[in-house]
C-alpha positions in Angstrom: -7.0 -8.3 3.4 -3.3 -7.3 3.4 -3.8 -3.9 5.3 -6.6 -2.7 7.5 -5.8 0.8 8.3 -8.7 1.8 5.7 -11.6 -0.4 5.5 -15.7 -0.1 4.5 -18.0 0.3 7.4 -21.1 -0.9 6.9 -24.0 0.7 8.8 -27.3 -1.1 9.2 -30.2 1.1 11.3 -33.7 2.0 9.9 -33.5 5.3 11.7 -33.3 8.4 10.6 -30.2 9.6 11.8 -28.4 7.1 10.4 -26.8 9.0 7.9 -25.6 11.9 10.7 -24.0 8.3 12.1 -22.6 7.9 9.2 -21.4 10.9 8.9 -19.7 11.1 11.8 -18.4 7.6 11.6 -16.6 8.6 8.2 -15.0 11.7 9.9 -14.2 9.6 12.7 -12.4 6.9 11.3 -11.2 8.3 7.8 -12.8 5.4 6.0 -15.7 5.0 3.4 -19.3 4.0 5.3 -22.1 2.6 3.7 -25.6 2.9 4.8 -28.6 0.3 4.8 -32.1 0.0 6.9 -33.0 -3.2 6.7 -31.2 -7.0 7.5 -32.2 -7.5 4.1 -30.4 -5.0 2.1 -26.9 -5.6 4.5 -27.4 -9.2 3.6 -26.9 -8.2 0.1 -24.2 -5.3 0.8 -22.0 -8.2 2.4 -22.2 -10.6 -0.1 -21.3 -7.5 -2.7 -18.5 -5.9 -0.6 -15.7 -6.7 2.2 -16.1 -4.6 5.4 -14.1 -4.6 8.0 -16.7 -3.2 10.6 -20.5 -4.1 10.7 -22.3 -1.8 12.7 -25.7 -3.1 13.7 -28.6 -1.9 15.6 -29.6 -3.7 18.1 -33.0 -3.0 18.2 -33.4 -4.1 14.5 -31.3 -7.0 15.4 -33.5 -8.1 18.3 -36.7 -7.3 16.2 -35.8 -9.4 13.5 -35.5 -12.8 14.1 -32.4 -15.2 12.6 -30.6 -11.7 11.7 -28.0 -12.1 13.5 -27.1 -15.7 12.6 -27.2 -14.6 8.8 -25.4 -11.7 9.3 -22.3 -13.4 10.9 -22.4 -15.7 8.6 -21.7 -13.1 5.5 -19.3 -11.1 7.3 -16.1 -13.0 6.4 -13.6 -11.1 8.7 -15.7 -7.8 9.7 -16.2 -7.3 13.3 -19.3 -6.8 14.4 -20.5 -3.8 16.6 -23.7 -3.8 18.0 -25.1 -0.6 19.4 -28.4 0.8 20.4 -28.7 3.7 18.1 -32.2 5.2 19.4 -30.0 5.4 22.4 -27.1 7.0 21.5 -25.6 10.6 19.6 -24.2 10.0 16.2 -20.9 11.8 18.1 -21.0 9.0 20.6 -21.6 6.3 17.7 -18.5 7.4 16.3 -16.4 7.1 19.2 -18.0 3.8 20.3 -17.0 2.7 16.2 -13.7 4.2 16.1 -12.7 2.5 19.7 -13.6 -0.9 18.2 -11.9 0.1 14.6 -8.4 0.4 16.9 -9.2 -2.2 18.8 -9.0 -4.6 15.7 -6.1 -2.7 14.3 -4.4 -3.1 17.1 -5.7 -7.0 17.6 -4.5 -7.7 14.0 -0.9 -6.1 14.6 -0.6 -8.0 17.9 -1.5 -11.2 15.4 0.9 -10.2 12.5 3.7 -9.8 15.2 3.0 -13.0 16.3 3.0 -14.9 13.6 6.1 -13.3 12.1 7.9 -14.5 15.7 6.8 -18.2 15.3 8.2 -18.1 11.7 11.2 -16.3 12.5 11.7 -19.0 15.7 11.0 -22.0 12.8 13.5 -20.6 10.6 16.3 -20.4 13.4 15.5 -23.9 14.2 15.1 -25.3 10.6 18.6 -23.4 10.1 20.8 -24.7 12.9 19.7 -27.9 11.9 21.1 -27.4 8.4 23.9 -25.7 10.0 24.7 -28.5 12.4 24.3 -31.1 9.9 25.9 -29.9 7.6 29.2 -29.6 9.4 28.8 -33.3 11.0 28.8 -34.0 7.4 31.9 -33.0 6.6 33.9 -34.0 9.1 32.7 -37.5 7.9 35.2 -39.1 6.0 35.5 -41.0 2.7 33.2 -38.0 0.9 33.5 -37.9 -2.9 34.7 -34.2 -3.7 31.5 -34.5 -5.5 29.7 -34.6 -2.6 32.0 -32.2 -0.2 31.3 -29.3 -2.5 27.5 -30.0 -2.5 27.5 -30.4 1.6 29.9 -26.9 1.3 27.5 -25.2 -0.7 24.2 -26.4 1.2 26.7 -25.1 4.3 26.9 -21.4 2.8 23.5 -21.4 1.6 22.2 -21.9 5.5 24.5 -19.8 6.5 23.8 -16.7 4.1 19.8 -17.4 5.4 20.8 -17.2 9.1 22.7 -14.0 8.4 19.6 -12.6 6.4 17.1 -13.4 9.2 19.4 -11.9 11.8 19.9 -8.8 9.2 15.7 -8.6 9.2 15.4 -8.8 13.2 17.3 -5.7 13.7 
C-alpha cells in the first residue's frame, strides 16, 4: 500500500448500532467503512478487499472461538482494533478508531522516515567508497588512457550521485 492517508475500515459487530458506528467512523476518519455481523462474512470481506483497520467486537470475538486467530491471519497489514461495542457510543467508537487510524499513520511515517535514513546513510557510504577509490586509482601509475578515462568517468558519475543525494536532503 503506497499511501495510507485513505484506507477501508472494516467493521465486524452483530449489533444493531453498528451501522450508527459506521457512520460515525466514516465521518470520523474520511474513509470508506464496511459493515459485517458475523466472523464469517469478515473472513470473506478480507480475503475480497485490503483494509487498513479491522474493527472487531470483542464480545463476538470472545464468543466465537478460533476467530481471532483466522482473523489475523487474513488481515495482511490492517491493524486490528478491538472494542466492546455493547459498551460504548458510536461517537466514542469513532474517536477510539480514528486515535488508532493516526496512530498507524503516524507509526508508518516514523517507518518511511526511517528507512529512507538507512538508505540515504548506505548511499553516502557506498559513494565515498567509489569516491575514495576512485581517486587512489588514479594516482596509480602505469594506467592505459584507456583505463584513466573509465576511472575519470566512474569518478564523475559518483560524484554527480553524492551531489544529488545532498541536493534531496535539503
Amino acid at each position: 500500500m503506497a499511501c495510507i492517508n485513505k484506507d477501508m475500515i472494516l467493521l465486524i459487530s452483530p449489533y444493531q448500532n453498528a451501522p450508527f458506528c459506521a457512520a460515525q467512523i466514516q465521518r470520523a476518519t474520511h474513509d470508506d467503512v464496511k459493515t459485517v455481523n458475523n466472523i464469517r462474512l469478515a473472513l470473506a470481506a478480507l480475503r475480497a478487499e485490503t483494509f487498513g483497520l479491522v474493527v472487531a467486537d470483542e464480545n463476538l470475538i470472545e464468543s466465537t472461538p478460533g476467530s481471532w486467530d483466522a482473523l489475523i491471519q487474513r488481515m495482511e497489514s490492517a491493524a486490528p482494533v478491538i472494542l466492546d461495542l455493547a459498551c460504548l457510543r458510536p461517537e466514542k467508537v469513532a474517536a477510539l478508531v480514528l486515535a488508532s487510524r493516526n496512530r498507524r499513520v503516524f507509526d508508518y511515517e516514523l517507518a518511511r522516515q526511517r528507512a529512507r535514513f538507512d538508505l540515504e546513510s548506505e548511499l553516502k557510504s557506498d559513494i565515498t567508497g567509489l569516491l575514495i577509490q576512485s581517486e587512489l586509482v588514479l594516482k596509480a601509475e602505469g594506467l592505459s588512457a584507456t583505463t584513466t578515462e573509465r576511472v575519470k568517468a566512474v569518478l564523475e558519475t559518483a560524484r554527480r550521485l553524492r551531489s544529488r543525494l545532498k541536493g534531496e536532503m535539503l
